[in-house]
C-alpha positions as CSV (number, residue, x, y, z in Angstrom):
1,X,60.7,77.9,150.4
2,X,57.4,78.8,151.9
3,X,56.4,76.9,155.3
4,X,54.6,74.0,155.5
5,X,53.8,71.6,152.7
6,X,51.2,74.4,150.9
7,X,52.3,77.3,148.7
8,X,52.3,80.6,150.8
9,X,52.9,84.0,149.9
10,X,53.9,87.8,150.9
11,X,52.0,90.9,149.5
12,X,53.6,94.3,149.7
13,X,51.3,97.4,148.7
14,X,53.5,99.3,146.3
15,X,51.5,101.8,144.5
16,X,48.5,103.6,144.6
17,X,46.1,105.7,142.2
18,X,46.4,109.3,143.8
19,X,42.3,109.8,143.9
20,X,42.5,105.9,145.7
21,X,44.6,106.5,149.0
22,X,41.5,106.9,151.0
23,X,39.9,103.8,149.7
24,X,43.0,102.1,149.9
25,X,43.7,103.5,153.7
26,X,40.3,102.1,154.8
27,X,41.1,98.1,153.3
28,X,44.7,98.9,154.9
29,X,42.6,100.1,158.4
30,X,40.4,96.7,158.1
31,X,42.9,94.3,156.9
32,X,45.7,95.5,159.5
33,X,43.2,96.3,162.7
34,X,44.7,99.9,162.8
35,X,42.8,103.3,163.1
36,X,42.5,105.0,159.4
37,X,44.3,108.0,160.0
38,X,47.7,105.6,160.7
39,X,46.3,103.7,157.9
40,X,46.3,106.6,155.8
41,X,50.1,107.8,156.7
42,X,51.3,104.3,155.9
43,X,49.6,104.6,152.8
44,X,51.8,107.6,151.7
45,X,55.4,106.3,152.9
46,X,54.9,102.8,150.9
47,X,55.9,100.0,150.5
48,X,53.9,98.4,152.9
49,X,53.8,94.9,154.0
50,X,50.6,93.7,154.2
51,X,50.6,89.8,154.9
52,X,53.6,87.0,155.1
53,X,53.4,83.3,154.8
54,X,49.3,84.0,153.8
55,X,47.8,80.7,152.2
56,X,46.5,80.7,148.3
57,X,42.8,81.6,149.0
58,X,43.4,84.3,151.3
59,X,46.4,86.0,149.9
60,X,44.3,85.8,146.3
61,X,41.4,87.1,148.2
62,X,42.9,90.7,149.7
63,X,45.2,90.9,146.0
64,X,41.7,91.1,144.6
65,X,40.2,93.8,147.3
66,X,43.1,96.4,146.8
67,X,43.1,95.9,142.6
68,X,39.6,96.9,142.9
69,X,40.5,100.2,143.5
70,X,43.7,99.9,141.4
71,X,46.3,99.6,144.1
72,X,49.6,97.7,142.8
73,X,50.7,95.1,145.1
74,X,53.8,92.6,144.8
75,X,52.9,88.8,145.4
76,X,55.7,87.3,146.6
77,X,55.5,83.5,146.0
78,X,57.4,80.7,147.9
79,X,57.3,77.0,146.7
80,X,56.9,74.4,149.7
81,X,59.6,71.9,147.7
82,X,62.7,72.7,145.9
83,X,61.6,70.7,143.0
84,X,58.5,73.0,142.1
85,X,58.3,75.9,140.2
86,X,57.3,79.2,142.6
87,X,53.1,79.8,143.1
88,X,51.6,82.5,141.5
89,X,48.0,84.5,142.0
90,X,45.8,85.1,139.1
């Protein structure tokens, strides 16, 4: 059940194309408010959590920033009723 009465979702960084770890490491750096270099070591020991309980628009919108560079994240959908099916992104 996500919180609220909207749709909310988790996003995970699972993978990353080996020449795209520094591209990756600098959305990481901006999204997360950390220094690159941590950015970067966090990068290499994934999974890492990126965002939880992050609304539609803004969960779609850093999905779409890390597939740019082909990074592989899992969207983790949660339903704000029992009754409905769980939210996905595009």
């Amino acid at each position: 059940m996500g919180t609220g009465i909207f749709a909310s979702f988790d996003l995970t960084l699972r993978a990353c194309p080996q020449g795209q770890i520094k591209a990756a490491a600098q959305r990481v750096a901006r999204l997360l408010e950390i220094p690159l270099g941590e950015a970067l070591a966090r990068c290499r020991a994934l999974p890492l959590v990126l965002g939880e309980a992050l609304d539609r628009r803004r969960a779609q919108a850093i999905k779409d920033d890390f597939t740019a560079v082909g990074a592989r994240l899992q969207v983790q959908g949660f339903k704000p009723f029992p009754w409905m099916e769980a939210p996905t992104l595009r």
